[in-house]
C-alpha positions in Angstrom: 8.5 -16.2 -3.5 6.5 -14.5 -0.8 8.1 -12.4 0.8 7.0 -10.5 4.2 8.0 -8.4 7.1 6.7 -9.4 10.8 6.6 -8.4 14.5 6.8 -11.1 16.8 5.1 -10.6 20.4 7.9 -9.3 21.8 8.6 -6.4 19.8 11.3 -8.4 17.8 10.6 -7.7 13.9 12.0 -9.5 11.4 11.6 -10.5 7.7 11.5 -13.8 5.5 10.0 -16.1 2.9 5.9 -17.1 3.7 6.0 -21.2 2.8 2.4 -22.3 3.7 1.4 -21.7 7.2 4.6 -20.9 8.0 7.4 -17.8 7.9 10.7 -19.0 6.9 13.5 -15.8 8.3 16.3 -14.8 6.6 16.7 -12.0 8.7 19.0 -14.2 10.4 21.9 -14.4 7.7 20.7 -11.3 5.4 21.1 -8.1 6.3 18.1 -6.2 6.1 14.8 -6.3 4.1 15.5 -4.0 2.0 18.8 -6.4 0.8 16.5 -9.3 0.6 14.8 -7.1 -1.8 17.4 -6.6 -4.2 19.2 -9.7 -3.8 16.8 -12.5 -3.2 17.7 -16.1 -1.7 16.1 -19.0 -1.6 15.3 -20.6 2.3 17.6 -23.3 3.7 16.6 -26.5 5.7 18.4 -25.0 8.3 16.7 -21.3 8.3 14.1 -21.1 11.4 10.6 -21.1 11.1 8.0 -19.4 12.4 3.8 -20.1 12.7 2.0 -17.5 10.6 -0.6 -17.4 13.6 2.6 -16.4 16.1 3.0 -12.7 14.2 2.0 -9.6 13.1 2.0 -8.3 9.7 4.2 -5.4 9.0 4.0 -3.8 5.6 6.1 -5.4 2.9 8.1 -2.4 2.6 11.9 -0.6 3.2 12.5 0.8 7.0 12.2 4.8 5.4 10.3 4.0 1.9 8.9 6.6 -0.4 5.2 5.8 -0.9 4.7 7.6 -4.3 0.4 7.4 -5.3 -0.9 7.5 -8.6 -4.4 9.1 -8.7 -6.9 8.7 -11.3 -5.0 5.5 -13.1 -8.4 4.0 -14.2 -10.1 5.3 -16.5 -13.1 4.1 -14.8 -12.2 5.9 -11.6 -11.2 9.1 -13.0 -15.0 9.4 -14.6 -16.6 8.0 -11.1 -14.7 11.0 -9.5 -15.7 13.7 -12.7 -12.4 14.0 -14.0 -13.7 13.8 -17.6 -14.1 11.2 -19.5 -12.1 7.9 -20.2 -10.8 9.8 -23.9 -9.3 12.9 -22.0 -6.4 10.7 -20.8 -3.9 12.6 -19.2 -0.4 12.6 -20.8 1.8 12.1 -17.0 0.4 10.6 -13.9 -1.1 12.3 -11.1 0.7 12.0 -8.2 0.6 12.2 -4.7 2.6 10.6 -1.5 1.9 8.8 1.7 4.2 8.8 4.9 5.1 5.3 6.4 3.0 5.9 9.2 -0.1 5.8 7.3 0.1 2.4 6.5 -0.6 -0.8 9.0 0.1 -4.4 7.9 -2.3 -7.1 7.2 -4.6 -8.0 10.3 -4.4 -4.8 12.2 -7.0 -2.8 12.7 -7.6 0.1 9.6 -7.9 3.7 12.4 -10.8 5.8 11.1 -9.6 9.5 12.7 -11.1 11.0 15.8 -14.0 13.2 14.6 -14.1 12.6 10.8 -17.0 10.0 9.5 -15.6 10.0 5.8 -12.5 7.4 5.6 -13.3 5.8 2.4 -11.7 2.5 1.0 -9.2 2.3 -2.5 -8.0 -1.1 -2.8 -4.8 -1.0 -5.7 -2.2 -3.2 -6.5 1.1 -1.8 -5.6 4.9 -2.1 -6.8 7.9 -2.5 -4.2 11.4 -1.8 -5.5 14.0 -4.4 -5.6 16.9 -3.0 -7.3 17.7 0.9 -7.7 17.6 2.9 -10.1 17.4 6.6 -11.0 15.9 7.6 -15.1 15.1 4.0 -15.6 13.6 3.3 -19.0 10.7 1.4 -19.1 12.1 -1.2 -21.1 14.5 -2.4 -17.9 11.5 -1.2 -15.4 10.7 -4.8 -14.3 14.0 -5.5 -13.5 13.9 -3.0 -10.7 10.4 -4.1 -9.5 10.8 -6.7 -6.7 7.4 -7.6 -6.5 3.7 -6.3 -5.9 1.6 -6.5 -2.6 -2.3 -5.5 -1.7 -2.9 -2.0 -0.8 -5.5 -0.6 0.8 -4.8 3.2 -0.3 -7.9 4.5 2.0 -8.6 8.1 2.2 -10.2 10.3 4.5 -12.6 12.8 2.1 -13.6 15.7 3.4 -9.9 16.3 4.1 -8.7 15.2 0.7 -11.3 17.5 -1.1 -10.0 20.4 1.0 -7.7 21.9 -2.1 -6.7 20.5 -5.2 -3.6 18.6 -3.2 -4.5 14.9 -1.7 -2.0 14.5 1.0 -4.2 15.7 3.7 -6.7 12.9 3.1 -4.0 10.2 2.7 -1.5 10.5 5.7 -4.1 9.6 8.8 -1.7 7.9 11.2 -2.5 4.2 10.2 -5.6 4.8 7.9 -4.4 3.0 5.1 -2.6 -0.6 4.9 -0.3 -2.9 2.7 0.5 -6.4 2.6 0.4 -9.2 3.7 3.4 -10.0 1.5 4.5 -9.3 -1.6 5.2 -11.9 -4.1 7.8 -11.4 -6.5 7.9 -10.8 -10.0 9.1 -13.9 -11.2 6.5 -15.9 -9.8 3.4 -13.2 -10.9 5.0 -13.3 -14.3 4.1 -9.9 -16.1 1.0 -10.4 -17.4 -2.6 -8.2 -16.1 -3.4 -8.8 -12.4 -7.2 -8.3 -11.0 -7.6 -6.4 -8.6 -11.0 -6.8 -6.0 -12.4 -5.3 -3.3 -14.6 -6.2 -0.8 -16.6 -5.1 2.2 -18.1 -7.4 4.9 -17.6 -9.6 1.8 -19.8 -7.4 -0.6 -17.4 -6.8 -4.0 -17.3 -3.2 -4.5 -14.5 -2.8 -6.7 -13.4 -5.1 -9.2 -10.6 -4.3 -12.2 -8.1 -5.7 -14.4 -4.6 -3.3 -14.2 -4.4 -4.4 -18.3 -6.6 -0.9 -18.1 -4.4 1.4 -16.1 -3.9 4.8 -17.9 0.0 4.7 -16.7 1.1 0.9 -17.1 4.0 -0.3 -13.8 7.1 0.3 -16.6 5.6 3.4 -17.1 5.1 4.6 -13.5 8.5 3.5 -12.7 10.4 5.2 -15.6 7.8 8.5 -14.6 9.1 8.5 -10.9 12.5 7.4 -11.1 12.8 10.5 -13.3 12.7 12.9 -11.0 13.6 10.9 -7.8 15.9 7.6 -6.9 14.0 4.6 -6.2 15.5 2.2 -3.7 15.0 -1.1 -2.5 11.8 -1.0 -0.4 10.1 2.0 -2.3 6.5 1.6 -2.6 4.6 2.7 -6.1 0.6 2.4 -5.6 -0.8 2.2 -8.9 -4.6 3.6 -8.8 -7.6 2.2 -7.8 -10.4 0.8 -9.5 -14.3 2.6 -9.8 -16.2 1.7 -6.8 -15.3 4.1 -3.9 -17.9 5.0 -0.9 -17.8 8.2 -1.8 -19.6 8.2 -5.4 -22.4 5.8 -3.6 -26.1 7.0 -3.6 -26.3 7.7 -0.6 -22.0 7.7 0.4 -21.0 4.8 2.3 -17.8 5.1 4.2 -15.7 3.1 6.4 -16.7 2.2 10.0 -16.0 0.4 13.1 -16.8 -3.2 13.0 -16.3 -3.3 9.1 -14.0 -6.1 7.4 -12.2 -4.3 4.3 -10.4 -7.0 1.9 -8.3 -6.4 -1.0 -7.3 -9.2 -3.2 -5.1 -8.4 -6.3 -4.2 -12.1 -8.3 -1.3 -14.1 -7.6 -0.6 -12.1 -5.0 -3.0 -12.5 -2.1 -5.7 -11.1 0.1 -5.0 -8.3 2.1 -7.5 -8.2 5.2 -8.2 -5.0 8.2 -10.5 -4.3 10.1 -11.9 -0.8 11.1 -11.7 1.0 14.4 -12.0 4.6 15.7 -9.0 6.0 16.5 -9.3 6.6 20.6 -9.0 10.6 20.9 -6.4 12.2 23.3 -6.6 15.4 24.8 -4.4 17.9 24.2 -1.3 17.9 25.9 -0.7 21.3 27.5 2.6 23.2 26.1 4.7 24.6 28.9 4.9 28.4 29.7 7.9 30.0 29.1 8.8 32.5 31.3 8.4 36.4 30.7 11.1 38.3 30.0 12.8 40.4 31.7 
């Protein structure tokens, strides 16, 4: 199944199954995402419908996820960004997180931030939690895995490259996005997924995730070490070689640019760019002197 999460012009959101060019909701007799999640059903005849082209994609994810990031996953990618070469694999993951806001769905518009030129693209395939789990071994890992959705795990570089620490290149208020769905495991089966990305429809990334460093059971069993997954966790799992950043001369994101990410069996993932509008400062009231 597809599953997906959706704002309809009003401002009502809700959640269901994608069946062609429709939405089936379930939000209707199930609780909340996040128990669709870990207790799938199937659609009913009598469950409402809903025109794709009548929403907005929200990102497949819980109401308060944790985004947990893998860096450097690729071999590929961790040489492109002179981490060493593809033998120096690390022995644990590098990791890094994301706030919710960072993250648009499918169709809205990717924000490159007021006054910074260097938002650069990382298209990954990530992992949403179904069931959860805390020290899960990675022999039961898929079992907790609802299903995996498109990322667009963007960063802004200058900002990332200010200390050793990603997070201040990765939590731009919507400069990254996920979706449009995800489809679950059972259908996606566990075998390698590719994973492609593509600018005004120029591939510039293109990987099989049969090459991660850490495989999904692995990150899973990694993270859920040292913190409780829950239904509507995100994992990203690491991008392939091909960022802006290690082009001669750099190319980074821009208004007017379509950014696509396609990972197999799961979908495409499409945004495009615009510059976030800059507001003034809003002036912080005197307090008065004392006396």
């Amino acid at each position: 199944m597809r599953l997906a999460r959706f704002r309809l012009p009003g401002g009502t959101s809700g959640f269901g199954v994608v069946a062609g060019d429709v939405i089936v909701r379930l939000d209707q007799r199930v609780g909340s995402f996040e128990q669709l999640l870990a207790d799938p059903v199937a659609p009913s005849p009598d469950d409402p419908t809903i025109p794709l082209d009548d929403i907005d994609w929200l990102p497949p994810v819980g109401d308060h996820p944790k985004i947990v990031c893998v860096g450097f996953n690729y071999p590929s990618h961790a040489s492109e960004a002179e981490r060493g070469p593809a033998q120096d694999a690390p022995t644990h993951p590098t990791l890094f997180t994301r706030f919710p806001d960072s993250l648009v769905g499918a169709g809205a518009p990717v924000v490159r931030p007021a006054g910074e030129d260097s938002l650069d693209w990382e298209g990954e395939a990530a992992l949403v939690i179904g069931r959860p789990g805390r020290r899960i071994p990675p022999e039961e890992a898929w079992s907790h895995i609802a299903g995996v959705t498109c990322l667009a795990e963007n960063s802004v570089r200058t900002w990332q490259l200010h200390s050793t620490q990603a997070a201040a290149g990765k939590n731009w208020p919507g400069s990254g996005a996920a979706g449009p769905w995800l489809t679950s495991t059972d259908e996606l089966g566990d075998g390698p997924l590719r994973v492609t990305t593509r600018l005004n429809g120029d591939l510039v990334q293109d990987d099989t995730t049969d090459r991660l460093t850490f495989q999904f059971a692995d990150l899973v069993a990694y993270v859920s070490t040292f913190t409780p997954l829950r239904p509507g966790d995100l994992i990203a799992t690491g991008t392939p070689r091909g960022i802006g950043y290690r082009m001669d001369p750099p190319r980074f994101l821009r208004p007017g640019d379509v950014l696509e990410v396609e990972v197999s069996g799961v979908g495409v993932l499409r945004n495009g760019v615009v510059d976030e509008v800059a507001q003034d400062r809003v002036p912080q009231p005197v307090g008065r002197a004392a006396r």
